[in-house]
C-alpha positions in Angstrom: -10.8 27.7 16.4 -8.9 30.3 15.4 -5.1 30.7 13.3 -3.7 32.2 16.5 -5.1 29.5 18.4 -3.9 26.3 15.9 -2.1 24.1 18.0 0.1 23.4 14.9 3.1 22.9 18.0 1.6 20.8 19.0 0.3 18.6 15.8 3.9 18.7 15.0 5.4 17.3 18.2 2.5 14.6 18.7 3.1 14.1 14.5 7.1 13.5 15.3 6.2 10.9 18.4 4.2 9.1 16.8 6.5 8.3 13.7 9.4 7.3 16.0 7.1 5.1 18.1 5.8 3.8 14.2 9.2 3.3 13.3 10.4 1.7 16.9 7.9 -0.5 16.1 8.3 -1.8 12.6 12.0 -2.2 12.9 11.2 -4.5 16.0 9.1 -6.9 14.0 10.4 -9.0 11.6 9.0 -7.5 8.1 6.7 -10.5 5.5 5.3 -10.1 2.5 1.6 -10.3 1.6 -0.5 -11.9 -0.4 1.1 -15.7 -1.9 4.6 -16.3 -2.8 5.8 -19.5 -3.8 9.3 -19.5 -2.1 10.8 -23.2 -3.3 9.4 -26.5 -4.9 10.4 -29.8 -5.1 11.5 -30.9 -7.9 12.4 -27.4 -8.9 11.1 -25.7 -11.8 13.0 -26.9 -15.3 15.2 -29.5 -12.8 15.5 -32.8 -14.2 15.6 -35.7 -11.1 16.1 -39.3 -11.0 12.7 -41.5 -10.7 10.2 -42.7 -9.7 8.5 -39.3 -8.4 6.4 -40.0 -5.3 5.2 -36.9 -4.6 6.1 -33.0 -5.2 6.0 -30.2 -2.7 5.5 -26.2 -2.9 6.5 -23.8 0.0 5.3 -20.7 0.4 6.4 -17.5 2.4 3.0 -17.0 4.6 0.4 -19.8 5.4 -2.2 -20.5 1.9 -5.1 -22.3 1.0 -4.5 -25.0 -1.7 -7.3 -24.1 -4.7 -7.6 -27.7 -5.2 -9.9 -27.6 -8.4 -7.2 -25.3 -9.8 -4.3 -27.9 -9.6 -3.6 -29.7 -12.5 -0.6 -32.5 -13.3 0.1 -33.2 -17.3 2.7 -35.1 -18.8 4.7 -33.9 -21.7 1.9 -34.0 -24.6 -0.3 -32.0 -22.1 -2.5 -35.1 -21.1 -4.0 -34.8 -17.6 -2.6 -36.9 -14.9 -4.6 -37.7 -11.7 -3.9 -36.1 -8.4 -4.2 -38.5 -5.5 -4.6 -35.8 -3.0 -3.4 -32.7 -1.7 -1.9 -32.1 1.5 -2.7 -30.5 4.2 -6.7 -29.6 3.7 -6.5 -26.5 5.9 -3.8 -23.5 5.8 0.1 -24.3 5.9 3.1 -23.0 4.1 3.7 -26.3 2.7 1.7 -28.1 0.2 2.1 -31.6 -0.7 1.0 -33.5 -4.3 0.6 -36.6 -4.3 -0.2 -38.3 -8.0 -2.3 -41.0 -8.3 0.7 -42.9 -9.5 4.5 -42.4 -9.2 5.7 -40.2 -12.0 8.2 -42.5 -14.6 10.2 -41.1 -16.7 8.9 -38.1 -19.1 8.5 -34.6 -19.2 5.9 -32.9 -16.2 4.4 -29.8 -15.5 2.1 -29.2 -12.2 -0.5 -26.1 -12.9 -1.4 -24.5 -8.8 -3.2 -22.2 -7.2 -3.3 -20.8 -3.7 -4.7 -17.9 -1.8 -4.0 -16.3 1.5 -6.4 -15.1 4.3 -7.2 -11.7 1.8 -8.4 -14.3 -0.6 -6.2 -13.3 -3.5 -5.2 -16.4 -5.4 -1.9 -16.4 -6.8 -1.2 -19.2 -9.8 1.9 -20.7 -11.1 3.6 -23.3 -12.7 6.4 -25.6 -12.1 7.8 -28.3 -14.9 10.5 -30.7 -14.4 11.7 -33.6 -16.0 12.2 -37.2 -14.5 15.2 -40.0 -15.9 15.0 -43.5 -15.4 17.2 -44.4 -12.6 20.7 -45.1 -13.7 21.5 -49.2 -13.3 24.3 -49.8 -10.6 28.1 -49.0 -11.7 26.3 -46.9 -15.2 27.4 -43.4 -15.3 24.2 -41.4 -16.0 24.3 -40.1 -19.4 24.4 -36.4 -18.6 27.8 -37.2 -17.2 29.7 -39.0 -19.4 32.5 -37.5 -21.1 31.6 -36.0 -24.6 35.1 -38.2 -25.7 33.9 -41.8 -24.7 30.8 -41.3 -26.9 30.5 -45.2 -29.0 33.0 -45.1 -31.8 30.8 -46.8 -34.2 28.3 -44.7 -34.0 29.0 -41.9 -37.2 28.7 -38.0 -37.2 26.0 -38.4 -39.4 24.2 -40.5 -37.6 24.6 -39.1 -34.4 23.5 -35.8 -35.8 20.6 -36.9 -36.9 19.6 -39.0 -33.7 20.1 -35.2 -32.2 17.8 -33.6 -34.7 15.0 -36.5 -34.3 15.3 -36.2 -30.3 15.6 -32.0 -30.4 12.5 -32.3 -32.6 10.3 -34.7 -30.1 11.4 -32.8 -27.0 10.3 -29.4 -28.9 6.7 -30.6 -29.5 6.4 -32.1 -26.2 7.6 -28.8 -24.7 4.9 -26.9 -26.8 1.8 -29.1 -25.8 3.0 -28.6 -22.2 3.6 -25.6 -22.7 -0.2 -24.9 -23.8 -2.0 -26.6 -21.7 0.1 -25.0 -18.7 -0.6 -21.6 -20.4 -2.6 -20.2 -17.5 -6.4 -18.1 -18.9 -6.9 -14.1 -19.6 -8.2 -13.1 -16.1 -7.4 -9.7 -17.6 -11.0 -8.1 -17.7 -12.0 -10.1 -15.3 -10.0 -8.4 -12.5 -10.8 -5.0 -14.4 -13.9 -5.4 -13.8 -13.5 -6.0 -10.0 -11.5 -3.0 -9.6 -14.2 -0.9 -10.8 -16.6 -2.8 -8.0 -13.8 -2.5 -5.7 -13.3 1.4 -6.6 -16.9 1.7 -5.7 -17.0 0.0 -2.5 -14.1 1.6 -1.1 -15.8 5.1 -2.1 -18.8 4.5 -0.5 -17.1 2.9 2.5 -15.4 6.1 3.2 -17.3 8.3 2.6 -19.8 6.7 5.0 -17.4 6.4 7.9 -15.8 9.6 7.4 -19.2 11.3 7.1 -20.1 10.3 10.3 -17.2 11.9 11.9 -16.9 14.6 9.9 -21.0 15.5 11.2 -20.2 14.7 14.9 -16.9 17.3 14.5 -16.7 19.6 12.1 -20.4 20.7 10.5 -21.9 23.3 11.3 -24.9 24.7 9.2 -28.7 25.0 8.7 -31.6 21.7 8.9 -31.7 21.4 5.4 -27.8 21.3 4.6 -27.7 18.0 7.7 -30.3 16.4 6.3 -28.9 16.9 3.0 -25.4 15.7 4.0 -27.2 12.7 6.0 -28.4 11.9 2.7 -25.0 11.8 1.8 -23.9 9.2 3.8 -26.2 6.7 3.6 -26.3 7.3 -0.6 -22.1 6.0 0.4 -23.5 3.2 2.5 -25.3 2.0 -0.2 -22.5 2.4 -2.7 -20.4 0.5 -0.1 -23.0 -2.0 0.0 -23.3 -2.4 -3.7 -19.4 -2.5 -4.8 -18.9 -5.4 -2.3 -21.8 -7.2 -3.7 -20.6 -6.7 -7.3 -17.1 -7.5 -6.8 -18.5 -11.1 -5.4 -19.0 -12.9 -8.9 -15.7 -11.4 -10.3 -13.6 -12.6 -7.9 -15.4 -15.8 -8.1 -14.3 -15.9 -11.8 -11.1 -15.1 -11.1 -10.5 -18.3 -8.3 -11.9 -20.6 -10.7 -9.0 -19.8 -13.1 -11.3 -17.7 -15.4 -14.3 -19.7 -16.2 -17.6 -18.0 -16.0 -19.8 -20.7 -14.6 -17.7 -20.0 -11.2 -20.7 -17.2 -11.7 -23.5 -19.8 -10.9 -21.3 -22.2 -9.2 -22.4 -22.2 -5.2 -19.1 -24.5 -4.4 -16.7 -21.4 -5.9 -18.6 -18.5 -3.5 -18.2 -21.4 -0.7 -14.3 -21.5 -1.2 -14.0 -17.9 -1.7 -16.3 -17.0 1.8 -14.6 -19.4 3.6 -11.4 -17.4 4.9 -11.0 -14.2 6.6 -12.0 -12.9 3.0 -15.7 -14.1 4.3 -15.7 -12.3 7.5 -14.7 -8.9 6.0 -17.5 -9.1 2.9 -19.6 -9.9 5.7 -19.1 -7.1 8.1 -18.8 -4.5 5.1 -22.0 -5.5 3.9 -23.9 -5.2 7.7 -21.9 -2.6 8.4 -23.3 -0.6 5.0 -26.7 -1.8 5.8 -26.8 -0.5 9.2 -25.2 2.9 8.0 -28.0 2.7 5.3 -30.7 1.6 7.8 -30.1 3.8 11.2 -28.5 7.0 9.6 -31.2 9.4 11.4 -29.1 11.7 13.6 -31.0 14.3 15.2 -30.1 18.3 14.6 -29.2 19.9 17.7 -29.4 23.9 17.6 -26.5 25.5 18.9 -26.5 29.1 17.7 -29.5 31.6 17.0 -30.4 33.8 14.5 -27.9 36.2 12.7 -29.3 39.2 10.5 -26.6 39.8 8.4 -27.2 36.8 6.9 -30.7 36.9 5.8 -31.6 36.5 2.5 -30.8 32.7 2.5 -34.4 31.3 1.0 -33.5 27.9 1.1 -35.7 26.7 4.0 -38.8 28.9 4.0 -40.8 25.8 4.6 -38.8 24.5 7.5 -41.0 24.7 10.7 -37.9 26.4 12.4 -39.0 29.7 10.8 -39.9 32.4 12.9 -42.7 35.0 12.7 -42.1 38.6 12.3 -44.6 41.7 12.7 -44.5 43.8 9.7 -46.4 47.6 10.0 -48.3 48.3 6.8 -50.5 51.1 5.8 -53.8 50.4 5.1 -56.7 52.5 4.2 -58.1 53.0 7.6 -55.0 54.0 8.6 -51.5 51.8 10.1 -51.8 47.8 10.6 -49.8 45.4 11.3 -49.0 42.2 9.7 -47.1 38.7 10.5 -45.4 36.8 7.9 -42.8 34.0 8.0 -39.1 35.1 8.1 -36.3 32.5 7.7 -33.3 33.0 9.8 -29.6 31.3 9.1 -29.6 29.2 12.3 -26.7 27.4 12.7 -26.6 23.3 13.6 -25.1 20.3 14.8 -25.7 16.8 14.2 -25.5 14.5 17.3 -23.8 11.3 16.4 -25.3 9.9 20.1 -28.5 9.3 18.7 -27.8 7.1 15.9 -26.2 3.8 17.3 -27.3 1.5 14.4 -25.0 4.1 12.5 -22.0 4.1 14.8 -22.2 -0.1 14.8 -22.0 0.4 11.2 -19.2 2.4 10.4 -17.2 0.0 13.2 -18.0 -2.8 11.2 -16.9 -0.9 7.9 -13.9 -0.1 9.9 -13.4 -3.6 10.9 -13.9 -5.0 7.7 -10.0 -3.8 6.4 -8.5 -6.4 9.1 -9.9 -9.2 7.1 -10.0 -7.8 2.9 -6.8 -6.9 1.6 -2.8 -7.2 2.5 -3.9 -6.7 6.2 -5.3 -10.4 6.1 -1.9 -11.9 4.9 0.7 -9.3 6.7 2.7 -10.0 9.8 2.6 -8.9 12.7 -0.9 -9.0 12.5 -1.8 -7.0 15.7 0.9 -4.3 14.1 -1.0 -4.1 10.5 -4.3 -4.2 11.7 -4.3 -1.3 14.2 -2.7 0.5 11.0 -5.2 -0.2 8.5 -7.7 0.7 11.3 -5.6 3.8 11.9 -5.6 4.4 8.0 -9.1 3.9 6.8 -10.8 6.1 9.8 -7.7 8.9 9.5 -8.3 8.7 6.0 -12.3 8.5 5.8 -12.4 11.9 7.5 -9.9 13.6 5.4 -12.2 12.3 2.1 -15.2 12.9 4.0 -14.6 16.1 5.6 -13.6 17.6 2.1 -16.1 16.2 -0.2 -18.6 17.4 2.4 -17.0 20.7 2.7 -17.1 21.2 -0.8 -20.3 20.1 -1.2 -21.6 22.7 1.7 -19.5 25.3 -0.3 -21.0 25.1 -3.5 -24.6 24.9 -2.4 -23.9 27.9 -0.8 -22.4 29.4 -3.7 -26.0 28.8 -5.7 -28.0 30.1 -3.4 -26.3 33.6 -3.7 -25.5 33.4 0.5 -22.4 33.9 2.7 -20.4 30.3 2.5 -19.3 31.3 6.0 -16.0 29.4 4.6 -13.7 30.3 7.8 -15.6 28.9 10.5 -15.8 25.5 8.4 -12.7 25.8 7.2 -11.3 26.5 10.4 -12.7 23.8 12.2 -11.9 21.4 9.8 -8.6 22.2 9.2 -7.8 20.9 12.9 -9.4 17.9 12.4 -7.5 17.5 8.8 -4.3 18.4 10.1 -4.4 15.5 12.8 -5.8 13.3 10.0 -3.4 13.6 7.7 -0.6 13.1 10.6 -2.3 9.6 11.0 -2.9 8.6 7.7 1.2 9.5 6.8 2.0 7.0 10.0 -0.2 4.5 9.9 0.7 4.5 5.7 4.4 4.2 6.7 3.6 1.0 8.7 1.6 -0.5 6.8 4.0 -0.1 3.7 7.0 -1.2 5.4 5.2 -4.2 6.6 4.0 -5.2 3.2 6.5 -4.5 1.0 9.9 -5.6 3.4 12.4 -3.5 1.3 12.8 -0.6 -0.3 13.4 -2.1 -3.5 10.0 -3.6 -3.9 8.4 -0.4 -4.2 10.3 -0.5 -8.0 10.1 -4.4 -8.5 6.1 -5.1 -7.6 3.0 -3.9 -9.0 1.8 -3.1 -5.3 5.2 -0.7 -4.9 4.4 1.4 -8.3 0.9 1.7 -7.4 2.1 2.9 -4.2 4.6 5.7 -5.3 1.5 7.4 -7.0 -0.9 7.1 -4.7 2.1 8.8 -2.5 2.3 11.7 -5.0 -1.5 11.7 -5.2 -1.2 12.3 -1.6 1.6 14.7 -1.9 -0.4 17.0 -3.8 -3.4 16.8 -1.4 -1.3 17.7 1.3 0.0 20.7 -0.5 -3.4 22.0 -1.1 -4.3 21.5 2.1 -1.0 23.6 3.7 -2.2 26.3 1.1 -5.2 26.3 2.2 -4.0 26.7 5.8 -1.8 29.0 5.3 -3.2 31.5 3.1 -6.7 31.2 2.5 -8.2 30.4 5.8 -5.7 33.0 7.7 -7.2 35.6 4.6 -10.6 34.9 5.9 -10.0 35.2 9.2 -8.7 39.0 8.8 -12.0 39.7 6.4 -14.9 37.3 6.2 -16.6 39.1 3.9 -13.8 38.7 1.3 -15.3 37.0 -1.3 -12.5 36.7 -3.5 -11.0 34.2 -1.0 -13.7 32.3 -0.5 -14.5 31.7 -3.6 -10.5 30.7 -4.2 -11.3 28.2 -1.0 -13.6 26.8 -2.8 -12.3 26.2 -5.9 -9.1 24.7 -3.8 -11.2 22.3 -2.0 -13.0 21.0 -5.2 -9.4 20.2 -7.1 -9.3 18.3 -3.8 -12.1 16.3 -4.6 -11.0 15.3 -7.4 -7.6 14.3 -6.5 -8.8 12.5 -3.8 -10.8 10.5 -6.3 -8.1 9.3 -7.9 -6.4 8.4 -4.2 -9.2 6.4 -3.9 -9.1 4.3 -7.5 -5.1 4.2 -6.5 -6.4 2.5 -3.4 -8.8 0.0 -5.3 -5.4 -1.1 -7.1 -3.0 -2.0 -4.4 -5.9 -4.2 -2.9 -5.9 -6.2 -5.7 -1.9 -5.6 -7.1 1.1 -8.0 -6.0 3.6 -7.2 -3.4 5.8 -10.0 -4.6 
């Protein structure tokens, strides 16, 4: 399609409808956060209550999981008390303790860990300090006046009672204040951003490949088959992040320890959620790309002259044979030899179905992995983070492929033929981008629930650069747009802006890299 043809009218009305149906949307449904956020306990953290302690509660904001081997209960000198049980044993946004006996009076602290449907657990502590109850007609101690303190009792001598009780309260307070300290999961989580990183690469790459080969490319045999190759190299990068990423996040529900590594009970507890279903899907879903990427090439133009001298595919059996007249001693002869056309192709995404299933499944996984298992309203925050990850595989896709058709072109000494891809790319980027800026607005609003949490939360700092990240893809892209593609349109022989294209659409790779490691972070970052 051509620049007098881009139906940038109307990219920018359906762009504007869709926002205001986004925003009609979100401001009808009543904003919650993600991931696990202890809203209230009982007793309340540093409260001192009346015994004998029965049991203590913790509320939460969304529906958790009680971590149950993660839950500890010490008294003041850090000894481990026994829990009884833990109610419920499924999902609720209220967890009871119950200790094994009622709590007298001491200092407490209660270690706990919960995780949501995206299988983030989220840990905390909660101390408190229980009184014996006061006998009947006594006037608790905290209350009485400061002036009906026992007269025989000397300054001296009530000073020093003060030092001797600040001093045992102090190392009480330190021993519960060690063992409550909670372990370095620092590296640990590290670690499963990197496998995350990779797994989110591969995963869209691999979806937006697919799309990007049914819609936009157009080229020789070799450069499908090499892009092909592309994709399934993502699958299995896909594949092979989600499997790393397993015994990471296993140490990290286990509170740190690294036998959660061998431990078949930890992988149980963190495959048993929604978590589960989307590891599962993401890893059938790679497989399947991997498995049944074999799209068939589908001819669509012939030969054009002006391009010979590509000598990429001399081998290929599409070559056709050319008489050549030679002189030869008896006089003229003629001679056949193999010439190598450009022919230009298109890959058929109908004849790979274990490669479609795949990249729905890869598509499907998002629902359950991330804020989009915790978020209400669900049906809203799925079909955005479906909306997202395809929108936003294409865009990755389309220009990593683009460049990557660009540059081998650029080696091989032939014409990139950078306006017709550029051109037909542009019109799927343009409506990609419009989608991924939507869908991205709903899905932060939903998430976040103020404005202010995009200051006060790990996941809103992540997401202010991943915005400007964006920002600065979609001013590559308008450049792009609007000078280089309409330059090559009025001269596609000019090499100077094709090679300019070129180097555009690289800087775009790279940025995009970093949009993609900005991505692995808010998966695993806070919104509370």
């Amino acid at each position: 399609m051509t620049a007098n043809t881009h139906p940038r009218g109307w990219l920018t009305r359906t762009f504007a409808g869709l926002a205001l149906a986004a925003g009609a949307l979100v401001l009808g449904a009543a904003p919650a956060g993600a991931h696990v956020e202890l809203v209230a306990s009982t007793p309340a953290n540093g409260i001192t209550i009346e015994g004998p302690l029965e049991r203590m509660s913790l509320e939460f904001l969304n529906p958790v999981t009680a971590v149950e081997d993660q839950f500890a209960l010490l008294d003041g000198n850090g000894d481990t008390l026994r829990i009884m049980q833990i109610l419920p044993a499924g999902e609720a946004t209220t967890l009871e303790v119950v200790p094994h006996e009622s709590l007298s009076a001491g200092t407490y602290g209660l270690k706990w860990s919960a995780r949501a449907g995206d299988a983030h657990p989220l840990v905390g502590t909660v101390t408190f300090t229980v009184t014996q109850p006061a006998a009947v007609g006594e006037i608790p101690a905290s209350e009485s006046p400061a002036s009906e303190s026992p007269a025989s009792e000397s300054p001296a001598a009530s000073t020093e009672h003060s030092a001797m009780s600040s001093g045992a309260n102090h190392a009480m307070s330190n021993s519960l204040s060690d063992a409550l300290e909670p372990a370095d999961t620092t590296g640990t989580k590290r670690l499963a951003g990197v496998a995350r990183f990779l797994a989110y690469g591969g995963l869209l790459l691999a979806i937006g490949g697919i799309l990007y080969l049914a819609l936009v490319h157009i080229g020789t045999h070799a450069e499908g088959r090499r892009l092909i190759f592309l994709v399934r190299r993502a699958a299995l990068l896909a594949f092979a992040g989600t499997v790393i990423e397993l015994p990471f996040q296993a140490v990290i529900l286990d509170g740190g320890s690294t036998d959660a590594i061998a431990a078949p009970s930890v992988y149980g507890e963190l495959l048993s959620g929604e978590f589960g279903v989307g590891v599962l899907l993401r890893v059938l879903g790679a497989a399947l790309v991997l498995a049944g990427m074999r799209m068939s090439l589908h001819s669509i133009a012939s030969a054009r002259p002006e391009a010979r001298g590509y000598r990429e595919d001399t081998h290929d059996r599409d070559a056709t044979l050319e008489q050549e007249v030679v002189r030869d001693r008896g006089g003229l002869a003629t001679r056949t030899r193999p010439v190598r056309p450009i022919e230009s192709h298109r890959v058929r995404v109908a004849s790979s179905p274990l490669a479609i299933a795949g990249a729905v499944a890869l598509v499907a996984s998002v629902s359950f992995i991330g804020h989009a298992a915790s978020t209400e309203p669900r049906w809203l925050v799925i079909a955005s983070a479906v909306a997202h990850v395809t929108a936003g595989s294409l865009w990755v896709a389309g220009v990593a492929m683009l460049a990557a058709t660009l540059w081998r072109r650029h080696r091989h000494g032939v014409e990139l033929e950078a306006a017709l891809l550029a051109t037909r790319f542009s019109v799927a980027a343009v409506a990609a981008v419009a989608a991924v800026a939507v869908s991205g607005l709903v899905l932060g609003i939903a998430i976040l629930g103020d404005l202010g949490a995009l200051f006060s939360t790990d996941f809103g700092r992540v997401l202010l650069v991943k915005v400007a990240l964006v920002g600065v893809l979609v001013a590559l892209g308008a450049y792009n747009q609007k000078v280089l593609i309409p330059a090559l349109e009025r001269r596609r022989q000019s090499r100077a802006a094709a090679q300019q294209l070129r180097r555009v659409v690289t800087a775009e790779v790279v940025t995009f890299v970093a949009v993609i490691a900005a991505t692995a972070a808010l998966v695993g970052s806070s919104s509370t």
